[in-house]
C-alpha positions in Angstrom: 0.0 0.0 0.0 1.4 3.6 -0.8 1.6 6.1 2.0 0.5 9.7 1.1 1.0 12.3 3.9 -2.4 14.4 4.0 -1.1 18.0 4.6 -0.3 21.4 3.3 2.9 22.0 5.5 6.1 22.1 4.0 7.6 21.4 7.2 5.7 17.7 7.6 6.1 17.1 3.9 9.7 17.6 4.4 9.9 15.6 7.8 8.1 12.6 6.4 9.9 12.6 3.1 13.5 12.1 5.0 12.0 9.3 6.8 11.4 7.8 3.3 7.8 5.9 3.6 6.1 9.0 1.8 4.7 8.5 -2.0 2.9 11.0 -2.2 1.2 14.2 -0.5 -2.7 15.2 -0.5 -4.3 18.7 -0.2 -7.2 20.7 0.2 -8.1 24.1 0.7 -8.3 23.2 4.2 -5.2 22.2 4.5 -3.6 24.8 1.9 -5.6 27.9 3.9 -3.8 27.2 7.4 -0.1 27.7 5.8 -1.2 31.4 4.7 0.1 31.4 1.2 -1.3 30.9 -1.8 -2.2 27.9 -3.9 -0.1 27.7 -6.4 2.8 28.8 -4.3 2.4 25.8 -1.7 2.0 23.4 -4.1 5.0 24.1 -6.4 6.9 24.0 -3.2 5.7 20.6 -2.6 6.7 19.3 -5.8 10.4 20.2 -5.5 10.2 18.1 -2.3 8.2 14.8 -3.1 8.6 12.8 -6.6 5.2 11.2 -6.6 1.4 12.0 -7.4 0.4 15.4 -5.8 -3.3 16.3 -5.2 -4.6 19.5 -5.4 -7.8 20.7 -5.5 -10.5 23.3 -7.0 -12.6 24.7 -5.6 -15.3 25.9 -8.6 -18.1 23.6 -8.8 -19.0 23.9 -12.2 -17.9 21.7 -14.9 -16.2 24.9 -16.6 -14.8 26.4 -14.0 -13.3 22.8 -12.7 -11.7 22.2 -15.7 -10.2 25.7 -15.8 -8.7 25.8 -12.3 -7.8 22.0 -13.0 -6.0 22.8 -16.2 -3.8 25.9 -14.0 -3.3 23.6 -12.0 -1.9 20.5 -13.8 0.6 23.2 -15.5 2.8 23.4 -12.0 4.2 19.7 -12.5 3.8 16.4 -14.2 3.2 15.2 -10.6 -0.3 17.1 -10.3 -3.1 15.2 -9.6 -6.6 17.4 -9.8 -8.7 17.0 -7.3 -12.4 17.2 -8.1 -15.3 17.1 -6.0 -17.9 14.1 -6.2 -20.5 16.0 -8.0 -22.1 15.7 -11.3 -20.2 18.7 -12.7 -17.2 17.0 -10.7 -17.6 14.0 -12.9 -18.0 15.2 -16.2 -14.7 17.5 -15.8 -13.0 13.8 -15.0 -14.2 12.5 -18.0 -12.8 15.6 -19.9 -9.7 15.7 -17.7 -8.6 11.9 -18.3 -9.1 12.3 -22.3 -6.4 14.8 -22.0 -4.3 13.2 -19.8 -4.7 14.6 -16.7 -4.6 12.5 -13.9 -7.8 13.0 -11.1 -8.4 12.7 -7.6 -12.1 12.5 -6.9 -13.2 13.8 -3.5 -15.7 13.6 -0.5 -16.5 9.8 -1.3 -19.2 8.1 0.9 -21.2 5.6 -0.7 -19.9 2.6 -3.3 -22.5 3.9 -5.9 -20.9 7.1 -5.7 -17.0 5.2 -5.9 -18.7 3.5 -9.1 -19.6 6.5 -11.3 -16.8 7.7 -10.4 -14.2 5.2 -11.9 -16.4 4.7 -15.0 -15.8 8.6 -15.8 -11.9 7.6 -15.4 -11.1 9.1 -11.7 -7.1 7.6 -11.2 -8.1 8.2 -7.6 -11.0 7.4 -5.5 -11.3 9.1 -1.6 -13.8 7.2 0.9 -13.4 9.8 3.9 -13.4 6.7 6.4 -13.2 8.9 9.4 -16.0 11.7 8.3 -18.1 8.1 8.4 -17.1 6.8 11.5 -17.7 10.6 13.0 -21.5 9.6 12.1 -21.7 6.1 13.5 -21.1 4.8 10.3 -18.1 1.9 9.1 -15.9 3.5 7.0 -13.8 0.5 6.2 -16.4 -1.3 4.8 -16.8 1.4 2.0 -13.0 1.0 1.5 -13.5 -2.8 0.9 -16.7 -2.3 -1.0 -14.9 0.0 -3.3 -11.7 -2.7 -3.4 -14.2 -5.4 -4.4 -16.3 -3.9 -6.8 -13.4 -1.7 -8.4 -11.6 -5.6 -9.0 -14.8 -7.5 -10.5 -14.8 -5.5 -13.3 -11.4 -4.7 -13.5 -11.3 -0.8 -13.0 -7.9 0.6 -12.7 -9.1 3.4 -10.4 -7.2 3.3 -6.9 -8.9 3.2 -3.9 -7.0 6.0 -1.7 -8.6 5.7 2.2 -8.9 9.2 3.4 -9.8 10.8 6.7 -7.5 8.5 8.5 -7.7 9.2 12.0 -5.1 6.5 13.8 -3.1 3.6 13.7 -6.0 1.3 13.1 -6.9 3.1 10.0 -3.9 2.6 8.4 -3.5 -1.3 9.5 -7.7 -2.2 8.4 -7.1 -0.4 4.9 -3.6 -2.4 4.2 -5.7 -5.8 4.9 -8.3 -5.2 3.1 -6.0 -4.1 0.0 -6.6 -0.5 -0.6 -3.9 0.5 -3.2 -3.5 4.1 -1.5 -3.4 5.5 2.5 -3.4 9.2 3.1 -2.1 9.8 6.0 -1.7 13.0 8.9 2.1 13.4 9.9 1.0 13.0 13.3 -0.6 9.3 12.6 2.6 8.8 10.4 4.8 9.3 13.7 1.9 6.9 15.7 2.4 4.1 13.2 6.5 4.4 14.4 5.3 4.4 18.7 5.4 0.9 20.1 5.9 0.9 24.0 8.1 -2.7 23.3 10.3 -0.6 21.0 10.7 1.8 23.4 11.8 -0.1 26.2 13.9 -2.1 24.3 16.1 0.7 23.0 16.2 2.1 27.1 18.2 -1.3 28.0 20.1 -1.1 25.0 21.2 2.2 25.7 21.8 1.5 29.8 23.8 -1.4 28.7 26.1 0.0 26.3 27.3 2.0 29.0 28.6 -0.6 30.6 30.7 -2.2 27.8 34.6 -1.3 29.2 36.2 1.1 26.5 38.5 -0.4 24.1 42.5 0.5 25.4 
């Protein structure tokens, strides 16, 4: 499964990419509206750090103004992936966007019909927003592995990218049930290392070594 770090801060980015487990990096306006700069700026900056698919997403909601901003967009890097909302007008930008080669990241996924249009319009990525469903008393998981299933009957090469991770868990439930993508909070990426075992381990390592006689 790849790892994607979900965030807009160059500081994470950078963090996570010199731990080498990041393939990627997702972001939204959220995300891009807490660093204080603009768009474009933020995600050039990303690029030079991270060789790997780069989301970024518009916010028009009309098909026209989608492909515009997505077009802008796709112009900063190779690496760009548009991300478009899961909307009607969202999907027939897709469409248009993946005739011209643009790679897509449709957004705000909750139900497996809605996962199903969107592959058959020619979304590269898909993002169930497992903890946005599990904040509702829902599973969000089991959209994850209804997307996986459904997405390999028929053969659709659309990846399944689990988003709205919230913990460990997360990550380990959406690796065994085979989803191809995990984006992921730098904070969550710095749970997945925290094992109380490890820990300890290291402590008596360390306490030990202080005993070994130095070499004359």
């Amino acid at each position: 499964m790849k790892i994607f770090i979900d965030t807009a801060d160059l500081g994470e980015i950078r963090d996570a990419a010199q731990m080498g487990v990041v393939d990627g990096v997702t972001t939204n306006p959220s995300l891009v509206a807490k660093t204080g700069k603009p768009m474009r700026e933020i995600v050039a900056a990303i690029c030079e750090i991270i060789d790997g698919p780069i989301s970024a997403e518009v916010v028009a909601t009309d098909t026209d103004g989608i492909l515009k901003e997505g077009r802008e967009l796709a112009k900063i890097h190779k690496n760009i992936v548009v991300k478009v909302p899961l909307i009607a007008d969202g999907l027939k930008a897709v469409k248009q966007f993946t005739s011209e080669g643009i790679k897509t990241n449709v957004t705000l996924c909750f139900s497996a019909t809605q996962g199903l249009l969107a592959a058959k319009a020619g979304a590269t990525y898909i993002s169930p927003f497992v903890g946005r469903m599990d904040d509702i008393a829902g599973e969000g998981m089991d959209l994850v592995q209804q997307l996986v299933h459904i997405y390999d009957n028929y053969g659709l090469t659309t990846q399944v990218l689990a988003a709205s991770i919230r913990h460990p868990l997360h990550v380990v439930q959406a690796a065994e049930i085979g989803a191809h993508v995990a984006t992921i909070p730098h904070k969550v990426i710095l749970q997945l290392l925290k094992h109380p075992l490890t820990d300890a381990g290291l402590a008596t390592f360390l306490a030990d070594a202080k005993k070994i006689p130095a070499s004359k």
